[in-house]
N, C-alpha and C positions, 0 to 999 in steps of 0.2 A: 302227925307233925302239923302245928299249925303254923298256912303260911303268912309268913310278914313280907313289912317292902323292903326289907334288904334280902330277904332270900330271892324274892321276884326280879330286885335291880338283877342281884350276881345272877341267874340263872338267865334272866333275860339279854343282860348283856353278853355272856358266855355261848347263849343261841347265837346271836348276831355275831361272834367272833367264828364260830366253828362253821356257822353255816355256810359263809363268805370262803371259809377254807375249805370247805366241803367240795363247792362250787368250783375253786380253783383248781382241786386232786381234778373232779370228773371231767374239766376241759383238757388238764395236762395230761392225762389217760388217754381219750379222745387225740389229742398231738403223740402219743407213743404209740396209739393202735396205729397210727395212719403214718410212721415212720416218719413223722416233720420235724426239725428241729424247734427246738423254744426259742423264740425271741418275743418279747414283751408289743411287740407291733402285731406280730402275726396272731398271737394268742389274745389279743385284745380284739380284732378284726373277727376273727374265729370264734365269738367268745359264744358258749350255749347255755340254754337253763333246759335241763331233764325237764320231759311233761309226763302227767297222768300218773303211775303207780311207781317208775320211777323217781320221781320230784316228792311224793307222796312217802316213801319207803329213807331216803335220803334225811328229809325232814323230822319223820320220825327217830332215828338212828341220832337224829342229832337233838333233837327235844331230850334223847332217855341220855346222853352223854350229858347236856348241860342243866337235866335236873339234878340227876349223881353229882356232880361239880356243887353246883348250891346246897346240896345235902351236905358233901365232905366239906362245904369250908366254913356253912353253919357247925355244925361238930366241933371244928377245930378251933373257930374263934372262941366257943365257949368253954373249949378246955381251960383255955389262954389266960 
């Protein structure tokens, strides 16, 4: 597959959408392991970035989800 700049926008902006959510699940985990309620003050105050193999493992997970996304919707526009 040769890549262009629209597969790179969609795949790269769909990085930056998932990872951000990504980031969000593993603080909201972090508030359920530790039995806290959610409230947007405490989870913002609390907020963490996974280091080394985790942050690493995380990132990847989310690169192979948002290149599959740019794949499937190169595909589909070209059905279209």
């Amino acid at each position: 597959m040769k890549l262009n700049k629209h597969f790179l926008i969609v795949s790269g902006v769909t990085f930056g959408v998932f990872f951000v959510e990504a980031l969000i699940h593993y603080n909201y985990g972090i508030l359920e392991s530790k039995d806290m309620k959610f409230n947007w003050e405490t989870f913002l105050e609390d907020w963490t970035i996974p280091k080394g193999k985790s942050l690493a493992k995380m990132a990847t997970i989310v690169v192979v989800a948002s290149t599959l996304s740019g794949m499937i919707i190169n595909k589909v526009e070209a059905s279209v």
